[in-house]
PDB file of N, CA, C and O in Angstrom:
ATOM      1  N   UNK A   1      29.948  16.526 -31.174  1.00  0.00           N
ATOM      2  CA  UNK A   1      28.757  15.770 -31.531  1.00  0.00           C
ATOM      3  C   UNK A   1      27.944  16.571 -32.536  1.00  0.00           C
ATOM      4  O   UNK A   1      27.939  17.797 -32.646  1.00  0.00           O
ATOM      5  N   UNK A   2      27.163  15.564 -33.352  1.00  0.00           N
ATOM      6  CA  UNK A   2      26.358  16.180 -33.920  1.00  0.00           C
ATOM      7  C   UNK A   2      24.842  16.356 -33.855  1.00  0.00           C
ATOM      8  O   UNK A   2      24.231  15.516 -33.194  1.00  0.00           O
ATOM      9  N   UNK A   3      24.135  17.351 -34.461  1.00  0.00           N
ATOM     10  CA  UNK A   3      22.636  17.377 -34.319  1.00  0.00           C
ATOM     11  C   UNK A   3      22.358  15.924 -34.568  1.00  0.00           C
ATOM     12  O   UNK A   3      21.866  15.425 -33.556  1.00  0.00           O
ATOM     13  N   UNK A   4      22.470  15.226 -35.364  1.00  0.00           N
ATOM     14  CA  UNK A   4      21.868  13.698 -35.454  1.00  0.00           C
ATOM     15  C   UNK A   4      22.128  12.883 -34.162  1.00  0.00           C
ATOM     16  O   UNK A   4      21.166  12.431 -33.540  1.00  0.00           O
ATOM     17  N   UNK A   5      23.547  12.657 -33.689  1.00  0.00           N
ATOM     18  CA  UNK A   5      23.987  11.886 -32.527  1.00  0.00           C
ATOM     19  C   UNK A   5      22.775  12.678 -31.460  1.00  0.00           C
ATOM     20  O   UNK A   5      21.820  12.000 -31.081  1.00  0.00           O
ATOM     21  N   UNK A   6      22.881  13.909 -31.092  1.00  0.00           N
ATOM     22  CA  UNK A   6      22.360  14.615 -29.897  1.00  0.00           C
ATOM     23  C   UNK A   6      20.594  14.152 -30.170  1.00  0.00           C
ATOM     24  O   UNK A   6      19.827  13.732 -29.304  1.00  0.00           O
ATOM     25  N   UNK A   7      20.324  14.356 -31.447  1.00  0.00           N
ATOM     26  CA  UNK A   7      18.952  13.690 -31.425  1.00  0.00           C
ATOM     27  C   UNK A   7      18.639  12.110 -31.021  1.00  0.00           C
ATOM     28  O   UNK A   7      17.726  11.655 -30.332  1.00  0.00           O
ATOM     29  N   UNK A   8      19.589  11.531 -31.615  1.00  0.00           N
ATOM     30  CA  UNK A   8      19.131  10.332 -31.590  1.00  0.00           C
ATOM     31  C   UNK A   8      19.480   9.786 -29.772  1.00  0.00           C
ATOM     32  O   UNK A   8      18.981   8.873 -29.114  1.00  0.00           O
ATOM     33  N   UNK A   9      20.650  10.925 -29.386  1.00  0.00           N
ATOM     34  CA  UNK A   9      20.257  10.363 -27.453  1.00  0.00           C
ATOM     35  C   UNK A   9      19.116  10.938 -26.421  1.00  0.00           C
ATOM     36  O   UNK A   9      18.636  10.716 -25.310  1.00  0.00           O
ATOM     37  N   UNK A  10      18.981  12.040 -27.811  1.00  0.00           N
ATOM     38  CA  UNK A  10      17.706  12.569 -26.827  1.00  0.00           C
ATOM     39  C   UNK A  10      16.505  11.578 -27.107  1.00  0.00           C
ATOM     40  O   UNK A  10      15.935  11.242 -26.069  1.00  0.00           O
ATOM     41  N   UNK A  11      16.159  11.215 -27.882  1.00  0.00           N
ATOM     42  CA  UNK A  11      14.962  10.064 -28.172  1.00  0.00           C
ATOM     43  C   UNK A  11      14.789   8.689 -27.707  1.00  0.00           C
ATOM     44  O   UNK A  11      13.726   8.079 -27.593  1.00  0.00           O
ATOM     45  N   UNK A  12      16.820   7.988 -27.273  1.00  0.00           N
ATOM     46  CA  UNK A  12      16.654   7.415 -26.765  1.00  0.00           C
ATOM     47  C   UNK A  12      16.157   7.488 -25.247  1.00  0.00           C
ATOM     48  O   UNK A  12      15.379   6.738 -24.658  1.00  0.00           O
ATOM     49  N   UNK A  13      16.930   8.763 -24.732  1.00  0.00           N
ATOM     50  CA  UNK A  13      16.365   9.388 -23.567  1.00  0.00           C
ATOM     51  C   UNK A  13      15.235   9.214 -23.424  1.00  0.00           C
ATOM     52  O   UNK A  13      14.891   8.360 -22.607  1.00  0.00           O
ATOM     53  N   UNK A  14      14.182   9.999 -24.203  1.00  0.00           N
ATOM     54  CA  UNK A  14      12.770   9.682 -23.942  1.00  0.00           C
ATOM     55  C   UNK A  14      12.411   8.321 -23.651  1.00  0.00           C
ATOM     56  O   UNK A  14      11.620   7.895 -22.809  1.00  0.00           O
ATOM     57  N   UNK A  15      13.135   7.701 -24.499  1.00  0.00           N
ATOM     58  CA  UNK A  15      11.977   6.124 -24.688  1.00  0.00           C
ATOM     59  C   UNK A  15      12.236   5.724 -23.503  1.00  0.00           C
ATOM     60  O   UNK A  15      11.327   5.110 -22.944  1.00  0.00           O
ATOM     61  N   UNK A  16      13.662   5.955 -22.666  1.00  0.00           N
ATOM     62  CA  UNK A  16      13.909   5.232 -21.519  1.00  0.00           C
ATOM     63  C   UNK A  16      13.133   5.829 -20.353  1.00  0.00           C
ATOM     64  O   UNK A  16      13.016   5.222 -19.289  1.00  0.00           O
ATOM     65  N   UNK A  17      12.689   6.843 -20.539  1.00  0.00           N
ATOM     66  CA  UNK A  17      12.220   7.635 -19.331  1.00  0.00           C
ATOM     67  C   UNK A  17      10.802   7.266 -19.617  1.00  0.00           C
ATOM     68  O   UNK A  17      10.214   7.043 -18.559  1.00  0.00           O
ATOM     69  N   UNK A  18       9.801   7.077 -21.002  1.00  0.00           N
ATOM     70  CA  UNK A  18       8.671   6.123 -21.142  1.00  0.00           C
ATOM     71  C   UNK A  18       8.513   4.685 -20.276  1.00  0.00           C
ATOM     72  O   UNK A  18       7.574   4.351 -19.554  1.00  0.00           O
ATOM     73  N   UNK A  19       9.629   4.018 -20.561  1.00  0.00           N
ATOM     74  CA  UNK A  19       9.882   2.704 -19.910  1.00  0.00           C
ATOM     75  C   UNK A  19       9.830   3.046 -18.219  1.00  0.00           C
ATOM     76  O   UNK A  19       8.864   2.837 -17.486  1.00  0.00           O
ATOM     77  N   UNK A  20      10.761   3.460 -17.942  1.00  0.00           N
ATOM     78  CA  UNK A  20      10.987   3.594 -16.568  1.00  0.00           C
ATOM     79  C   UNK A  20       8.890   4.095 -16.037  1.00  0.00           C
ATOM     80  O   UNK A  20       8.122   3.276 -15.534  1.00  0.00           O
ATOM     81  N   UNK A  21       8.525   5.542 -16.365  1.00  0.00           N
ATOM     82  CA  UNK A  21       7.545   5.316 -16.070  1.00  0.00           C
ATOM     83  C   UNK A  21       6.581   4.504 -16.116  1.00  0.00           C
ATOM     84  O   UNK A  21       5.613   4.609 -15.362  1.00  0.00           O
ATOM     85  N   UNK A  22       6.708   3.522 -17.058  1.00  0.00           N
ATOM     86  CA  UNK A  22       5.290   2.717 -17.308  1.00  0.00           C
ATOM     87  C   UNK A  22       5.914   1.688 -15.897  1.00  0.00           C
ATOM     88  O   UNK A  22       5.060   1.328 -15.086  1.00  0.00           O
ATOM     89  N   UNK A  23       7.049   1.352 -15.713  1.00  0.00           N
ATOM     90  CA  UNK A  23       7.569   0.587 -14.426  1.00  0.00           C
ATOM     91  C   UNK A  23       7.184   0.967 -13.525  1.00  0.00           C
ATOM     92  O   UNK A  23       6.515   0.126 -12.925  1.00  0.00           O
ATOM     93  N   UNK A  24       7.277   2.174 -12.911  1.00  0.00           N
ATOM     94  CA  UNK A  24       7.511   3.130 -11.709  1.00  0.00           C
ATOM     95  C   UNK A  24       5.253   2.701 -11.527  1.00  0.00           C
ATOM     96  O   UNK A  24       4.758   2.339 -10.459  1.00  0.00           O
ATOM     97  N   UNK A  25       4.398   2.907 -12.874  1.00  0.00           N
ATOM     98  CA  UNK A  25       3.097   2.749 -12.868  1.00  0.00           C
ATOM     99  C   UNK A  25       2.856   1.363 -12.375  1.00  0.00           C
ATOM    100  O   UNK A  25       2.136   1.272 -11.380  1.00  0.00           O
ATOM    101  N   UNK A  26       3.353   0.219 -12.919  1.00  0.00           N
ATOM    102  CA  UNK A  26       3.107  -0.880 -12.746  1.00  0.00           C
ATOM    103  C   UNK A  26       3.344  -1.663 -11.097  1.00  0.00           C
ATOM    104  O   UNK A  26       2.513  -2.408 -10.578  1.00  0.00           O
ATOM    105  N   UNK A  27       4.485  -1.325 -10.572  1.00  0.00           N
ATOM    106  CA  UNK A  27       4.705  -1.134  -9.087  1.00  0.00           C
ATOM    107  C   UNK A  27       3.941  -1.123  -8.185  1.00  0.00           C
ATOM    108  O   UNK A  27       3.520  -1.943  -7.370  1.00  0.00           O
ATOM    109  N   UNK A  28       3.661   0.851  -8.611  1.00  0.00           N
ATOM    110  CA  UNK A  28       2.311   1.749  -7.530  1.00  0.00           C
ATOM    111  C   UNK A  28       0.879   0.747  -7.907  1.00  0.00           C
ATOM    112  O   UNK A  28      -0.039   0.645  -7.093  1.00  0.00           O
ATOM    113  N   UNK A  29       0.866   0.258  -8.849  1.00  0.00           N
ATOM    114  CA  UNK A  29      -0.776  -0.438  -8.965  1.00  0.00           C
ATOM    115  C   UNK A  29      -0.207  -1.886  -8.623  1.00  0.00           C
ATOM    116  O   UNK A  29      -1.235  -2.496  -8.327  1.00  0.00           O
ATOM    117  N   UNK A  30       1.081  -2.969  -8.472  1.00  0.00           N
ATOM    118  CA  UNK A  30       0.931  -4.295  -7.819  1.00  0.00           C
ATOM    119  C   UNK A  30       0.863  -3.747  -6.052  1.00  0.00           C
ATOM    120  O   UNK A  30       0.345  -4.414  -5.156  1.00  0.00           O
ATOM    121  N   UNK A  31       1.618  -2.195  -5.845  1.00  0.00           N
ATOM    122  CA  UNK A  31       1.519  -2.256  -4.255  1.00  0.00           C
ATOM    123  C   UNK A  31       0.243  -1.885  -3.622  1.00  0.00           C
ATOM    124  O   UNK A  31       0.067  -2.370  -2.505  1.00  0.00           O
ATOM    125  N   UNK A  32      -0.701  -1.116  -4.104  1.00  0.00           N
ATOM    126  CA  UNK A  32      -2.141  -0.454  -4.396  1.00  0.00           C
ATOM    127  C   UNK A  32      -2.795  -2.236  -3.954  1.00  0.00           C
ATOM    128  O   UNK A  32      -3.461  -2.399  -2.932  1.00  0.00           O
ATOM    129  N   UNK A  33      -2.491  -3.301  -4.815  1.00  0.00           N
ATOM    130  CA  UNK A  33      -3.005  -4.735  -4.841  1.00  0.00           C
ATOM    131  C   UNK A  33      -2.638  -5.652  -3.396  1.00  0.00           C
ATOM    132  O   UNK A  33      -3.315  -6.496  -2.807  1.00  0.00           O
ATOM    133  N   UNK A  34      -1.243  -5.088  -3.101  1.00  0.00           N
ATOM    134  CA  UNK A  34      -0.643  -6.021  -2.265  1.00  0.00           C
ATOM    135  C   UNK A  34      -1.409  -5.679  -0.530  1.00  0.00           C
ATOM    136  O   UNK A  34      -1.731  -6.412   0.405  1.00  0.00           O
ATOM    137  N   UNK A  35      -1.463  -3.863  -0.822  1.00  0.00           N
ATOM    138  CA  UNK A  35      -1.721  -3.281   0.446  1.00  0.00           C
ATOM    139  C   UNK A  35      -3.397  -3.358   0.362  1.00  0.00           C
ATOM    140  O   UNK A  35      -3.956  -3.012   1.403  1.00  0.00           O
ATOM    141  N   UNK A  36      -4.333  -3.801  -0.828  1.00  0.00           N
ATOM    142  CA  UNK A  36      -5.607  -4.354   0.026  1.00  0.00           C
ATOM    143  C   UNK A  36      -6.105  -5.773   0.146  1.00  0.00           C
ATOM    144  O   UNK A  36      -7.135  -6.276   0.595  1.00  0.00           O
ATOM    145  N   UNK A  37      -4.875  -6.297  -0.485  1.00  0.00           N
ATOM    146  CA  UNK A  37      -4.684  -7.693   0.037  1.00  0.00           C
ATOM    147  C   UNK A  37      -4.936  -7.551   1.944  1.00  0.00           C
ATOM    148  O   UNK A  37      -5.857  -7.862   2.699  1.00  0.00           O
ATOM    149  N   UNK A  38      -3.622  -6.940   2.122  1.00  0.00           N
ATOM    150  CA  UNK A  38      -3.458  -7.319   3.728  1.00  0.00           C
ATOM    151  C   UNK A  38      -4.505  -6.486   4.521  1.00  0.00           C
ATOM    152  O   UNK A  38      -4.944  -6.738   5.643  1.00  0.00           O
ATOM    153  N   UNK A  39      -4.779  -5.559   3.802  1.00  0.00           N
ATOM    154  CA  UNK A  39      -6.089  -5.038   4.596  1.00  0.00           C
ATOM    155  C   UNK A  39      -7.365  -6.495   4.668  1.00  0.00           C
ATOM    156  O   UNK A  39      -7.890  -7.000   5.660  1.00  0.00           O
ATOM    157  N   UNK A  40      -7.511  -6.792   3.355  1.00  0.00           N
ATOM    158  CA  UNK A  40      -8.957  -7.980   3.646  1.00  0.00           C
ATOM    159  C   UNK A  40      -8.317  -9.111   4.569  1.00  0.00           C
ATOM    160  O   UNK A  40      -9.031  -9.873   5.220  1.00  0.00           O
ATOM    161  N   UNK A  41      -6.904  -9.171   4.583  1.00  0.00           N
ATOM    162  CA  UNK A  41      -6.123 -10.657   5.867  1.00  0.00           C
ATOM    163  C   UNK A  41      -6.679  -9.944   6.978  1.00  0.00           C
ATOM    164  O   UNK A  41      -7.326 -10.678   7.726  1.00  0.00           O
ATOM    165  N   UNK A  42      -6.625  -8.710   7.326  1.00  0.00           N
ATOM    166  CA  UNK A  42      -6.277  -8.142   8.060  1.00  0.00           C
ATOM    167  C   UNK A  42      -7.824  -7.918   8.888  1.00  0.00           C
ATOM    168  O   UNK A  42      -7.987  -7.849  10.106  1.00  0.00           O
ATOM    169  N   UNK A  43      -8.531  -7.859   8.160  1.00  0.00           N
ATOM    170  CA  UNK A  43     -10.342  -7.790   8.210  1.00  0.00           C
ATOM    171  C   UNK A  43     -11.096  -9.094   8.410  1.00  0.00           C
ATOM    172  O   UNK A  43     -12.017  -9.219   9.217  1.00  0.00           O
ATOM    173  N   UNK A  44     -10.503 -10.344   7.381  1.00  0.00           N
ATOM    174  CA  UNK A  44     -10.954 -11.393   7.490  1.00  0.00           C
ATOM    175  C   UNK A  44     -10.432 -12.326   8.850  1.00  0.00           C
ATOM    176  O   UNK A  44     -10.935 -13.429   9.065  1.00  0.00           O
ATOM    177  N   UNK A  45      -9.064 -11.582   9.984  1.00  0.00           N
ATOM    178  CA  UNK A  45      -8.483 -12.495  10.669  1.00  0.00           C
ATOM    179  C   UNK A  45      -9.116 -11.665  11.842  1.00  0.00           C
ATOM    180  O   UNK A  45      -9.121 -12.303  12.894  1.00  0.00           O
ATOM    181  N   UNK A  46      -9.696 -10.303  11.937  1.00  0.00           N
ATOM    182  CA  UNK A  46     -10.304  -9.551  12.810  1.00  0.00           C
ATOM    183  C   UNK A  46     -11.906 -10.722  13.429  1.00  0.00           C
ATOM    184  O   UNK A  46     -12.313 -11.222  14.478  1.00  0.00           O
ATOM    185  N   UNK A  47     -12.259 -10.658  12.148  1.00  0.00           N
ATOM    186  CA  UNK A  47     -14.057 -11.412  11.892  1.00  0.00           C
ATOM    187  C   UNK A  47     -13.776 -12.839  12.565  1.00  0.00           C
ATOM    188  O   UNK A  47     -14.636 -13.261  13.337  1.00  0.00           O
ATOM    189  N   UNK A  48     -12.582 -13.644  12.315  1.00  0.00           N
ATOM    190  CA  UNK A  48     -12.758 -14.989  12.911  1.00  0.00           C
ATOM    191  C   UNK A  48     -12.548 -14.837  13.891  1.00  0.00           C
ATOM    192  O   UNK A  48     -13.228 -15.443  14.719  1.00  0.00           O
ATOM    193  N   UNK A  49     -11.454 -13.912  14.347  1.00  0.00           N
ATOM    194  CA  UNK A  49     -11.296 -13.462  16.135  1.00  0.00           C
ATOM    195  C   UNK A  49     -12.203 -13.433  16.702  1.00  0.00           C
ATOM    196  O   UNK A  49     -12.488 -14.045  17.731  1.00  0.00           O
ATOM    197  N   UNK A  50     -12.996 -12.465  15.910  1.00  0.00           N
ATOM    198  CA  UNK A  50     -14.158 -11.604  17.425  1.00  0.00           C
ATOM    199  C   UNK A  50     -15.264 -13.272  17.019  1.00  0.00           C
ATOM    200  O   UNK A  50     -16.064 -13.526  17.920  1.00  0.00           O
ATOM    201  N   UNK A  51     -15.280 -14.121  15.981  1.00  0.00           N
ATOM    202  CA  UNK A  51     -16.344 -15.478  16.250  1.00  0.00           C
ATOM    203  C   UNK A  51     -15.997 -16.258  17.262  1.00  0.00           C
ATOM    204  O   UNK A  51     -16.712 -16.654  18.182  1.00  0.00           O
ATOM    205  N   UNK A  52     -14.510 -16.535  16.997  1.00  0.00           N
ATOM    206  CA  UNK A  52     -14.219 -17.533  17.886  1.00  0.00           C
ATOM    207  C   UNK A  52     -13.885 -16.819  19.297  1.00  0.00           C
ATOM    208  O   UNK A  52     -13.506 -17.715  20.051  1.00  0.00           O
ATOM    209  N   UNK A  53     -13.867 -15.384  20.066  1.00  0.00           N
ATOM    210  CA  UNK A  53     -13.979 -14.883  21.147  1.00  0.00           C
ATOM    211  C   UNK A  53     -15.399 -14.377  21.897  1.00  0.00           C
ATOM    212  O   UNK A  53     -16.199 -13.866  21.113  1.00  0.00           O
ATOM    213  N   UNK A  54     -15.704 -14.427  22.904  1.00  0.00           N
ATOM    214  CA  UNK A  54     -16.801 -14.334  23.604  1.00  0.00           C
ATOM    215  C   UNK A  54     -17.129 -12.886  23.990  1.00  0.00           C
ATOM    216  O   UNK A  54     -17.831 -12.579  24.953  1.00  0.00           O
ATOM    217  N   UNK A  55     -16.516 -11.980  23.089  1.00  0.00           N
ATOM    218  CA  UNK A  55     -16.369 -10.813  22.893  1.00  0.00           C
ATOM    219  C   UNK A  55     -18.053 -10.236  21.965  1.00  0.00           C
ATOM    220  O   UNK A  55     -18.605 -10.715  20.975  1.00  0.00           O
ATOM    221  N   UNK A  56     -18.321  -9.377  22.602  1.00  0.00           N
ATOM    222  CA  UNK A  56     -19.352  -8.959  21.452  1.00  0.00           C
ATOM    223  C   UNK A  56     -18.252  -7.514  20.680  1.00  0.00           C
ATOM    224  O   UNK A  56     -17.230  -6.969  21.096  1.00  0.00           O
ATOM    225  N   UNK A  57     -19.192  -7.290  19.265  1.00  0.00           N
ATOM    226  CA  UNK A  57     -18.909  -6.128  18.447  1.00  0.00           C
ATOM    227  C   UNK A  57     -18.357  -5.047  19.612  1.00  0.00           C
ATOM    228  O   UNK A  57     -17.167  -4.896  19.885  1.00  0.00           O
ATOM    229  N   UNK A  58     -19.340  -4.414  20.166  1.00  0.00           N
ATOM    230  CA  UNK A  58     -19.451  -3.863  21.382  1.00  0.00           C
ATOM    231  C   UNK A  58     -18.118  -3.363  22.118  1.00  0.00           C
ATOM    232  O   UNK A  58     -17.601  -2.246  22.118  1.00  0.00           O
ATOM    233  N   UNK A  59     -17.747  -4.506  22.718  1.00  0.00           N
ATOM    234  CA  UNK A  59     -16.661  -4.796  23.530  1.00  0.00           C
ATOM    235  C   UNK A  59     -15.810  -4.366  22.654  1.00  0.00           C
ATOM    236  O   UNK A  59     -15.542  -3.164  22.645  1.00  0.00           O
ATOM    237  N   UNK A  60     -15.210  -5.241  21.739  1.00  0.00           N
ATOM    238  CA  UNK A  60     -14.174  -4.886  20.876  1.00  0.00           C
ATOM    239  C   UNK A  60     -13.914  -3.533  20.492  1.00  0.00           C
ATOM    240  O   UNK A  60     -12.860  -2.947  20.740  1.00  0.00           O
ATOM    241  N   UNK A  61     -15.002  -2.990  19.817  1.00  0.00           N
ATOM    242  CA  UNK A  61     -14.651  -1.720  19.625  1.00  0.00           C
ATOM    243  C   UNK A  61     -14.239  -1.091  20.663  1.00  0.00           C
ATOM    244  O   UNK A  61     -13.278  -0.350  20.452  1.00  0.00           O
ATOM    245  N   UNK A  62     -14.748  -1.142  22.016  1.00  0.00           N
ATOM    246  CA  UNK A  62     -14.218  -0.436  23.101  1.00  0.00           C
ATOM    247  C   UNK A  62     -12.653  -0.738  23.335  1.00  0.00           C
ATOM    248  O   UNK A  62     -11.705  -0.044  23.703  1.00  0.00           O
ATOM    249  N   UNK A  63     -12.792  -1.938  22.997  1.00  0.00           N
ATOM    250  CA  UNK A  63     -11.104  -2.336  23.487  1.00  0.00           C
ATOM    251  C   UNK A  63     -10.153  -1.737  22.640  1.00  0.00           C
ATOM    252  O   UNK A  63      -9.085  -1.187  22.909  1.00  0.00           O
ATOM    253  N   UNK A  64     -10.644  -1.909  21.718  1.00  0.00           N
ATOM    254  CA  UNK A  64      -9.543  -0.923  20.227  1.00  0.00           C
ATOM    255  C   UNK A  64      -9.652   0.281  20.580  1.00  0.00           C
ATOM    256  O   UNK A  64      -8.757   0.878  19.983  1.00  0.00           O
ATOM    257  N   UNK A  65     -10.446   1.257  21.439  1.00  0.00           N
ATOM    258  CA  UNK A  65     -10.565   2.315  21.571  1.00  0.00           C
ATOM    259  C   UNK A  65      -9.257   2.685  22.789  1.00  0.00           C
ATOM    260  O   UNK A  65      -8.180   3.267  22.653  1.00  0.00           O
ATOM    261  N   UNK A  66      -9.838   2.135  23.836  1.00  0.00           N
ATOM    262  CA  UNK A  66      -9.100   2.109  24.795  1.00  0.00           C
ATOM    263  C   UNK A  66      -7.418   1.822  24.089  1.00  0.00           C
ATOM    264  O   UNK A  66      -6.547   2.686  23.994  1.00  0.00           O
ATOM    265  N   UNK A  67      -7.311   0.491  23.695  1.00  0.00           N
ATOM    266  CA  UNK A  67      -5.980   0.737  23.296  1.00  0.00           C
ATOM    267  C   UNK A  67      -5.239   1.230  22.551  1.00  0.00           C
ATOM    268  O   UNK A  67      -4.013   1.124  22.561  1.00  0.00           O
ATOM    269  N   UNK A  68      -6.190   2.089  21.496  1.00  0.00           N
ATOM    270  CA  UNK A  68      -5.727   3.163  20.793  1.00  0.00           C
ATOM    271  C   UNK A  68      -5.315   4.675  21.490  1.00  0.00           C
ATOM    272  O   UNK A  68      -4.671   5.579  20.956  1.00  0.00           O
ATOM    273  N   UNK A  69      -5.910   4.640  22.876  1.00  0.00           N
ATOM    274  CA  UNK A  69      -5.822   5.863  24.063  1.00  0.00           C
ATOM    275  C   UNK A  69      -4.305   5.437  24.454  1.00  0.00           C
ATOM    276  O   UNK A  69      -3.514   6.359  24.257  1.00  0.00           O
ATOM    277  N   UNK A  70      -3.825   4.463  24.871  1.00  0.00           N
ATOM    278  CA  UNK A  70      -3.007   4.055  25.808  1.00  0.00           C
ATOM    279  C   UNK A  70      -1.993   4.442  24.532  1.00  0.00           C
ATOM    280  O   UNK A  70      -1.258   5.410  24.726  1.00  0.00           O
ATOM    281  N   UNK A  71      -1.908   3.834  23.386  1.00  0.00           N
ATOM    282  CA  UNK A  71      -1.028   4.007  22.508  1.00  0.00           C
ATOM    283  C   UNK A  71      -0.540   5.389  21.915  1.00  0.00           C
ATOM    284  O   UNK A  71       0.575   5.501  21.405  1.00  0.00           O
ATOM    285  N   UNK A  72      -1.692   6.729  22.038  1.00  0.00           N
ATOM    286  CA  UNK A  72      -1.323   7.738  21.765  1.00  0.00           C
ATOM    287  C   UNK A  72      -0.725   8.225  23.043  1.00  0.00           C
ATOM    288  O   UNK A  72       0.184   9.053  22.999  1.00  0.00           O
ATOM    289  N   UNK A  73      -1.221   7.719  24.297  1.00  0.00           N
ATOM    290  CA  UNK A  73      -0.438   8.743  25.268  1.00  0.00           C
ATOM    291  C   UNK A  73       0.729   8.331  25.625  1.00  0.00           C
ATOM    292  O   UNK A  73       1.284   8.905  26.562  1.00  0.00           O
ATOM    293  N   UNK A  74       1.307   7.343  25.021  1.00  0.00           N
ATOM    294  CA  UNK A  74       2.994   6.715  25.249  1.00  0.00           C
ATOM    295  C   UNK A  74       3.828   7.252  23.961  1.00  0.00           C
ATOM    296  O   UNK A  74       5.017   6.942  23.885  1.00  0.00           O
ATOM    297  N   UNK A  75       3.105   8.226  22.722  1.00  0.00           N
ATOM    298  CA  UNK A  75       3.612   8.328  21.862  1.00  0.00           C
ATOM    299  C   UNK A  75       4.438  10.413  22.128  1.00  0.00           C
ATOM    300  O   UNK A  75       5.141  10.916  21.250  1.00  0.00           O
TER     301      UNK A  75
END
């Protein structure tokens, strides 16, 4: 091979490894989108729970507490 061939795969090299990162970027920021999507489902399906349950704030938090106890000591 020559210096020209070896250049011209090294440049293509680059450009592909440009591409790939701007991909690899675009991904991490739709999954960044997707994962506070399901956090606000996840917040907004909490809020209609505790309306439509006879639960106060209160309670709940205790209960998440408690079953966050039970869940570490089976782990």
């Amino acid at each position: 091979m020559n210096n020209q061939t070896l250049q011209e795969r090294k440049e293509a090299l680059i450009k592909q490894q440009k591409a790939l990162i701007k991909k690899r970027d675009n991904i991490n920021q739709e999954l960044k989108e997707v994962k506070k999507k399901i956090e606000d489902s996840e917040k907004e399906y909490l809020m209609e729970f505790l309306k439509n349950s006879k639960m106060t704030i209160h309670e709940a938090i205790e209960k998440l507490k408690s079953n966050n106890d039970n869940q570490n000591h089976y782990q």
